[in-house]
VMD Tcl script that draws the C-alpha trace (Angstrom):
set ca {
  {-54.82 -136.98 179.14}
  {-54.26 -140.73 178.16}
  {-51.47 -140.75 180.46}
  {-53.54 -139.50 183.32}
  {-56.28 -141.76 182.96}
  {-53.45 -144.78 182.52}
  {-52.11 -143.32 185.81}
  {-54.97 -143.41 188.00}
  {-56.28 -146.79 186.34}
  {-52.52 -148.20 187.13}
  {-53.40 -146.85 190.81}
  {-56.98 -148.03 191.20}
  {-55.60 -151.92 189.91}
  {-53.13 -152.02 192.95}
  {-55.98 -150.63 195.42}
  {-58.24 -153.31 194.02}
  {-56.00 -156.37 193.53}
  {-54.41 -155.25 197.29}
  {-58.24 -155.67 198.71}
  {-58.95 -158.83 196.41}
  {-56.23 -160.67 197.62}
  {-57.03 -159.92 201.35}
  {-60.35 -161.11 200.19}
  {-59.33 -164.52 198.82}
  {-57.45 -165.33 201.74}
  {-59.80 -165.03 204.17}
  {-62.54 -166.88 202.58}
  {-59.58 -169.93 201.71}
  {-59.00 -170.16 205.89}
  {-62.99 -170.46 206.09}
  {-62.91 -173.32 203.81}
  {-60.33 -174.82 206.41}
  {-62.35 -173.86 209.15}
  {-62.34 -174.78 212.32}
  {-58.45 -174.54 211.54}
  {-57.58 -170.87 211.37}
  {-54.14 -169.78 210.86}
  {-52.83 -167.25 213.48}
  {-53.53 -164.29 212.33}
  {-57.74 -165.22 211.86}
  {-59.61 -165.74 214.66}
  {-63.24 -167.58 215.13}
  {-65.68 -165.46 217.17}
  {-68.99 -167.77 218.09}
  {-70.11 -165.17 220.67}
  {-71.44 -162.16 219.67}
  {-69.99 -160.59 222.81}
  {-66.46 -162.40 222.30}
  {-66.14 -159.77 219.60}
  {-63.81 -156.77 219.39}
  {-65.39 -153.56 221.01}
  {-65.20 -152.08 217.52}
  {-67.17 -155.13 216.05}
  {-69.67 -155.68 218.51}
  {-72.73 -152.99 217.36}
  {-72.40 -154.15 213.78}
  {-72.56 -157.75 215.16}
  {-75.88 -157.43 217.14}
  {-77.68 -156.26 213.74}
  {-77.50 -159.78 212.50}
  {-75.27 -159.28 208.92}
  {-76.73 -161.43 206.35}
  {-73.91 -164.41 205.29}
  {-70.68 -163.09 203.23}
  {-67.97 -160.88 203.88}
  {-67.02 -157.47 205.14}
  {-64.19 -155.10 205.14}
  {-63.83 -152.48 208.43}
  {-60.67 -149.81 207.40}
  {-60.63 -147.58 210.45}
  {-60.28 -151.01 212.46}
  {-58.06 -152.91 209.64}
  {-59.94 -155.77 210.25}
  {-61.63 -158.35 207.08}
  {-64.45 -160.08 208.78}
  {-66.63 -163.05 206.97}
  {-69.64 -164.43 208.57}
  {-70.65 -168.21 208.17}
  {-73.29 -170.35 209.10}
  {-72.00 -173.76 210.25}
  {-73.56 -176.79 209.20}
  {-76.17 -178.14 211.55}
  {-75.80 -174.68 213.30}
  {-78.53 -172.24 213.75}
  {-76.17 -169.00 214.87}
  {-73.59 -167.42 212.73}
  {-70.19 -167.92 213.52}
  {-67.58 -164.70 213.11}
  {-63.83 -165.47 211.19}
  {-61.95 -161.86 212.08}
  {-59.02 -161.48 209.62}
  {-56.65 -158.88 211.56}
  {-54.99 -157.34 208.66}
  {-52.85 -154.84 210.62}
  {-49.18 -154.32 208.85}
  {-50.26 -156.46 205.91}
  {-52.03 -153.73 204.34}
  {-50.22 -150.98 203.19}
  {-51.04 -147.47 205.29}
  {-52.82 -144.71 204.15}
  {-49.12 -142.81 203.64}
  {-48.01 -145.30 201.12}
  {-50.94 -145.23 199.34}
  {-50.02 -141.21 199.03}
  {-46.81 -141.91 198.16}
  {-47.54 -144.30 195.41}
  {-50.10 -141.74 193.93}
  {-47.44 -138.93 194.17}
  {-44.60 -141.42 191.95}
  {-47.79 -141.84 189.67}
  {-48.25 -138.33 189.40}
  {-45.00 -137.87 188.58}
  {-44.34 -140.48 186.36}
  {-47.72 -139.74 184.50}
  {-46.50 -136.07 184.45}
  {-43.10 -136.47 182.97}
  {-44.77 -139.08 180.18}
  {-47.76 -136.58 179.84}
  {-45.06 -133.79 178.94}
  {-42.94 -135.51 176.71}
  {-45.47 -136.69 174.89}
  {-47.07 -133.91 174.43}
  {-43.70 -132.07 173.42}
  {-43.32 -135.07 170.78}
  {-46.79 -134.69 169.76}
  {-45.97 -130.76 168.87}
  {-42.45 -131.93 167.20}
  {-44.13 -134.84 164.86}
  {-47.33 -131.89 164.17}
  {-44.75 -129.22 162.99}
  {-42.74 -131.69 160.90}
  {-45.77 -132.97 159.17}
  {-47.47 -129.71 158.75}
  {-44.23 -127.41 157.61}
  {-44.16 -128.54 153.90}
  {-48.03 -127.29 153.97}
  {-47.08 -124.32 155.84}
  {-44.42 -123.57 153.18}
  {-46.22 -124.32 149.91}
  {-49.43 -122.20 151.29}
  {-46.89 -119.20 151.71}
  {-45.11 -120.06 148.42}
  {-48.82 -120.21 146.72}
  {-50.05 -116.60 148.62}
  {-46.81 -114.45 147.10}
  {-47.79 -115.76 143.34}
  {-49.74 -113.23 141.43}
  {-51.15 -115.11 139.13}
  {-51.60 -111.94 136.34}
  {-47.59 -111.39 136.18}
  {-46.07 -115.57 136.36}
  {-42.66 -115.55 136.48}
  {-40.15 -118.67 135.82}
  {-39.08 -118.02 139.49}
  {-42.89 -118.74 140.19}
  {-42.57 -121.43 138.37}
  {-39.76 -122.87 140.09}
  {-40.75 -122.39 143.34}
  {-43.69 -124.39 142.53}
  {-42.56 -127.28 141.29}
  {-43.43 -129.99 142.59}
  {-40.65 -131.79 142.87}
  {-39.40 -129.57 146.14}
  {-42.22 -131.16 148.23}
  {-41.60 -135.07 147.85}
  {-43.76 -138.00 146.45}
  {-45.90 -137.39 149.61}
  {-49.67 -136.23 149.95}
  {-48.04 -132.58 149.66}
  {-46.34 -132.86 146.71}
  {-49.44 -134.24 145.07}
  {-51.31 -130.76 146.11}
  {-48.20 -129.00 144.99}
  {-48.43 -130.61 141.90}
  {-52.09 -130.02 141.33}
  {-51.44 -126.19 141.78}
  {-48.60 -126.38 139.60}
  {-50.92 -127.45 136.63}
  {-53.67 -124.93 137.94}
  {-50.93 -122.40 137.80}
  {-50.20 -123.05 134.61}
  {-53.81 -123.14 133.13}
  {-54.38 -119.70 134.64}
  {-51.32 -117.97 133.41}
  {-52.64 -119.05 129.82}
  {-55.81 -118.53 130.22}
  {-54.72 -114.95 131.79}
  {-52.38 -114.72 128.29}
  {-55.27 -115.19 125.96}
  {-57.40 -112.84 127.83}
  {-54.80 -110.36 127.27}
  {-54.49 -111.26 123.56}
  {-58.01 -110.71 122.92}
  {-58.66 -107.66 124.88}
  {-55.60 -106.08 123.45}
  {-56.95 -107.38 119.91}
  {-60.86 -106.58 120.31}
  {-60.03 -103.15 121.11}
  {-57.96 -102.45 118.32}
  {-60.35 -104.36 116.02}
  {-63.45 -102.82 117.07}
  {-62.84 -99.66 117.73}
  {-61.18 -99.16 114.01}
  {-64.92 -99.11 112.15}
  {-66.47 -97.28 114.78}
  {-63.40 -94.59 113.97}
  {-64.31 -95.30 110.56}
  {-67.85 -94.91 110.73}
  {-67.61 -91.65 112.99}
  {-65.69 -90.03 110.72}
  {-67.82 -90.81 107.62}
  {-70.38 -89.04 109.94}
  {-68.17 -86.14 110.13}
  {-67.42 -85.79 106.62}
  {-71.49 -86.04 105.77}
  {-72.47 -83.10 108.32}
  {-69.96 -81.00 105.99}
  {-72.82 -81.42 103.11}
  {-75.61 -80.14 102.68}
  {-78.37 -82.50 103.42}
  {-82.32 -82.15 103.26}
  {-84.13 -82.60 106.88}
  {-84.81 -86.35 106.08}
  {-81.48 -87.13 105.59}
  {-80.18 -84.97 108.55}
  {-82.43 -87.28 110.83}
  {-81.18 -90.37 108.75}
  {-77.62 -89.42 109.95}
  {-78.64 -87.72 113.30}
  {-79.76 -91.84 113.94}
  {-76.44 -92.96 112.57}
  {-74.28 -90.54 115.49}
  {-76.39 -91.88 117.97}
  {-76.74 -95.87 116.74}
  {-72.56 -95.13 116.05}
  {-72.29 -93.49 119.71}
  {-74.41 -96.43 121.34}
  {-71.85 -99.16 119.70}
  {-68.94 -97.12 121.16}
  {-70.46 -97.08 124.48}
  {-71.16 -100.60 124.49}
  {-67.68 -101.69 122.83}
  {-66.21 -99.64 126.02}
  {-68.22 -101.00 128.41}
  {-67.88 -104.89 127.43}
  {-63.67 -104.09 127.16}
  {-63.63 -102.47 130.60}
  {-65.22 -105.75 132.08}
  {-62.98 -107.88 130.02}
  {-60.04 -106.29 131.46}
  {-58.46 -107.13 134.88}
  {-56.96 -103.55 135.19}
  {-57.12 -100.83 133.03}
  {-53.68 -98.95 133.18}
  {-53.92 -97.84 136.55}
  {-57.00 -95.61 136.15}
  {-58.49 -96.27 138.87}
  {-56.94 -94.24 141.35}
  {-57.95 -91.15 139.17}
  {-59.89 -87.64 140.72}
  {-62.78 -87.43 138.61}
  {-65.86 -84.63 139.02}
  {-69.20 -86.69 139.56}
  {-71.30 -83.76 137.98}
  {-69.86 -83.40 134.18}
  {-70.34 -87.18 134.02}
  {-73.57 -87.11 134.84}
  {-74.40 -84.08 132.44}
  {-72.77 -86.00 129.61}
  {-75.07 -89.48 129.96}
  {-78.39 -86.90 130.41}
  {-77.03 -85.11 127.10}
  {-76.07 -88.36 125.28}
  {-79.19 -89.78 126.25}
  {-82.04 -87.59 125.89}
  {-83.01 -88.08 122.39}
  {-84.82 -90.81 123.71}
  {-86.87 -88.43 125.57}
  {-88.71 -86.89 122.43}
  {-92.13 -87.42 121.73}
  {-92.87 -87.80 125.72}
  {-94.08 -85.31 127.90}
  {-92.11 -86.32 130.83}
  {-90.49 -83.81 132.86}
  {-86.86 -84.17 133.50}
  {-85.43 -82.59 136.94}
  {-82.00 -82.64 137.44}
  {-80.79 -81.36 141.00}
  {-77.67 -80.72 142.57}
  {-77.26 -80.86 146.36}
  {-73.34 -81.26 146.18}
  {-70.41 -81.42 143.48}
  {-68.93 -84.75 144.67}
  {-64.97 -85.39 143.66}
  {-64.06 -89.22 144.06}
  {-61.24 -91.35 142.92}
  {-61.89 -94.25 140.81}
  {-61.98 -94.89 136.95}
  {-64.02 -92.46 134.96}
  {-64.62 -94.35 131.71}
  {-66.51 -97.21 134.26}
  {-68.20 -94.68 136.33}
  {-69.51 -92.82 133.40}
  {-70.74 -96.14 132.36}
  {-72.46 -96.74 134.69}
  {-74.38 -93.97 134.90}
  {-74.83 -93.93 131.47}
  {-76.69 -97.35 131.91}
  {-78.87 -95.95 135.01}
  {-79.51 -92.98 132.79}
  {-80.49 -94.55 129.62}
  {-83.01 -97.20 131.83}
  {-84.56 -94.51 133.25}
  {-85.45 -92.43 129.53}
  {-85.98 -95.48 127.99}
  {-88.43 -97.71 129.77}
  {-90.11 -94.44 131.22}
  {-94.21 -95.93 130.50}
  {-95.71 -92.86 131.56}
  {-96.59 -89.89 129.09}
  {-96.49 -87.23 132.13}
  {-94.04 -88.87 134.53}
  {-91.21 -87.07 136.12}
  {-87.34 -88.22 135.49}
  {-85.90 -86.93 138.86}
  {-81.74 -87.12 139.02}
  {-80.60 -86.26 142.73}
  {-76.84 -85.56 143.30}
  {-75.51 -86.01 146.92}
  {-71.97 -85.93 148.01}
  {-71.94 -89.93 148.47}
  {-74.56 -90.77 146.47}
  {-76.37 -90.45 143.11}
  {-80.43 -91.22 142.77}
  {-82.44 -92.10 140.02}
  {-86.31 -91.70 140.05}
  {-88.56 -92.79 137.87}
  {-92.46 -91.83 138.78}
  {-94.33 -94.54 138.15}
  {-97.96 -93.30 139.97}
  {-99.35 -89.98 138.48}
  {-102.83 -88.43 139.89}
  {-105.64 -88.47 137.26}
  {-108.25 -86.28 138.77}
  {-109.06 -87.85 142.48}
  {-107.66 -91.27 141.63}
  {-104.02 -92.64 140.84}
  {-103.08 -94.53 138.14}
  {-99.87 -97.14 138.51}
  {-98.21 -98.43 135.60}
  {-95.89 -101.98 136.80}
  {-92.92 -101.79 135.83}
  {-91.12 -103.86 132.64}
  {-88.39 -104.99 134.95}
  {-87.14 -108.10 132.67}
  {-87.35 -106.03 129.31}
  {-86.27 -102.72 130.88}
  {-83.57 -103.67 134.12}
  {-81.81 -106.70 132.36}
  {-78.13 -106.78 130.67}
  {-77.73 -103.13 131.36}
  {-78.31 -103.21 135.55}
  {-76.28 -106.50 135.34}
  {-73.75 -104.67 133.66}
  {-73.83 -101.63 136.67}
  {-73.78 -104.30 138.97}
  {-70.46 -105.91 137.70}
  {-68.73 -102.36 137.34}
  {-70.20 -101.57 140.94}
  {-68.37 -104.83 142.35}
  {-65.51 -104.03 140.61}
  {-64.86 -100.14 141.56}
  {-66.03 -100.80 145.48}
  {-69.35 -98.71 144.64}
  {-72.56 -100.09 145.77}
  {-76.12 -100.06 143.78}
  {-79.66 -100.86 144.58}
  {-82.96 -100.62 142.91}
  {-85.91 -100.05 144.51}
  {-89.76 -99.52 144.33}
  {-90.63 -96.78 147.15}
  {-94.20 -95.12 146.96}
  {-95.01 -95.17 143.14}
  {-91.45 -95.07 142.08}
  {-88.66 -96.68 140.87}
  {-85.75 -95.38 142.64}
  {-82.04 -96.12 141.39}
  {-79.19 -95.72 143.94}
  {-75.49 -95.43 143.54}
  {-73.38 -94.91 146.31}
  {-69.60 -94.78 146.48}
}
mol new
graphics top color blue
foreach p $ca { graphics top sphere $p radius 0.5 }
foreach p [lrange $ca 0 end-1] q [lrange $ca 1 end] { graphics top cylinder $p $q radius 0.2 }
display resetview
């Protein structure tokens, strides 16, 4: 485009300095005048003029000069001194002016010229571009086959940045280099601790649970059977939360999540493990089963999950005679908690302990949600407190 512009500018500057020229030399013989050279002639007479001249002349032109290109003529008008008419100096520029075909065949060499610079440039242009933007190209590809949970030496050394020069891109190159290397130990301590929490953890809850076992085998008076019926479930509650924390901690979890799993038995197992916290409330528990959904994904996190939803919704329950409705679809699991109930002709509404009740457990669902592809909402639809998981 610069080259086009240059081209037409370059064309425009001969058109102008052509006319300028023209322009100088006429008003340089009208210094001179009444001395013309031969190729200027002095009209005094209006009707003396050329026929092509002589309608323009009768309108009286103010002083200065004037160019006529149909005629070819450059005319300047004068007033002489101690003269009360204007006088008329004709320059008859015929052959000194280049003709129209020139001026069509200097615009067609422009063209071309402009053209052939216009594409070579341009091809240059592309040439320098690639050159500069290859060892960018390259590095981003080199980066985008790295997996950054399995490093490799050969990672390593196709990193370095040593392959990509002193320049601009081997500083980047070496940046992710060191970023490289940060997250493969980082990723390496991860793994140590996981691999070490679970084995350290889980070895008193294994303990405790079979301590548990070995005291049902007595015989125990009904205080001490609820003493240890509290110990299962405070045991059970630390081994669900020991699972759930080490299934967030991990990255992958041995390939279980591709795994066919039965929605339903999960579901029974969190009402079951749950609903001693149910006692001592007269809330009705409804548990209905429109389909018996089969998905892939991890069972230990999806049972989780719904163990969390579950648990919320017996827990934080604030109404004596609410209803605990559980609604299984083939996509979709729902939660309801009834948080309006009808006391003789008026209704009574209970808000909700959101902060105390939906905290580190919902943003635990959420996490696991994110992580399996599942989706969850909460919501608060005509009295209730409905809690959706879809997958």
């Amino acid at each position: 485009m610069l080259s086009v512009v240059w081209g037409f500018a370059f064309f425009t500057a001969i058109k102008l300095s052509e006319d300028r020229v023209l322009t100088r030399q006429l008003e340089h013989a009208v210094e001179g005048y009444p001395i013309m050279p031969a190729n200027i002639v002095v009209y005094e007479n209006v009707d003396n003029l050329p026929e092509s001249l002589k309608l323009w002349a009768q309108a009286r032109p103010k002083v200065g000069v004037y160019e006529f290109e149909s005629a070819e003529l450059h005319v300047a008008v004068i007033q002489p001194v101690n003269s009360s008419h204007n006088v008329f100096v004709v320059f008859d520029v015929e052959g000194i002016e280049a003709e129209s075909s020139e001026d069509w065949l200097w615009l067609l060499g422009i063209t071309i010229v402009v053209g052939t610079l216009g594409t070579l440039g341009f091809g240059l242009g592309v040439i320098v571009m690639r050159r500069a933007v290859a060892p960018v190209t390259q590095l981003a590809k080199t980066v985008s086959k790295i997996n950054p949970e399995q490093l490799t030496d050969e990672d390593h050394k196709r990193i370095e940045a040593k392959n990509f020069g002193d320049d601009e891109v081997g500083v980047l190159a070496r940046t992710l280099e060191q970023t490289l290397e940060r997250v493969g130990a980082f990723v390496e301590r991860e793994r140590y601790f996981t691999a070490a929490a679970s084995h350290e953890l889980r070895t008193p809850i294994t303990v405790i649970t079979g301590a548990i076992e070995l005291l049902e085998l007595i015989e125990l008076s009904d205080e001490d059977k609820k003493i240890l019926d509290r110990l299962r479930r405070a045991n059970l509650d630390m081994k669900t939360t020991i699972e759930m924390f080490l299934c967030l901690a991990r990255e992958t979890d041995e390939g279980l999540y591709n795994e066919l799993f039965f929605v339903m038995p999960l579901v029974n197992k969190a009402v079951e493990q749950q609903r001693h916290l149910l006692n001592r409330k007269s809330i009705e528990l409804d548990i209905e089963k429109l389909a018996n959904p089969k998905i892939y994904g991890h069972p230990p996190a999806f049972f989780i999950t719904v163990n969390n939803l579950i648990r919320n919704a017996f827990e934080h329950t604030l109404l004596e005679q609410a209803k605990i409705s559980i609604l299984v679809k083939e996509n979709e699991l729902l939660i309801t908690n009834q948080l309006t109930i009808k006391n003789n002709e008026s209704n009574m509404f209970i808000e909700p302990a959101l902060a105390q009740g939906y905290g580190l457990g919902l943003g635990i669902v959420q996490r696991l949600c994110e992580r399996n592809e599942w989706s969850f909402s909460l919501n608060l639809e005509d009295g209730s407190m409905v809690a959706q998981l879809s997958w």
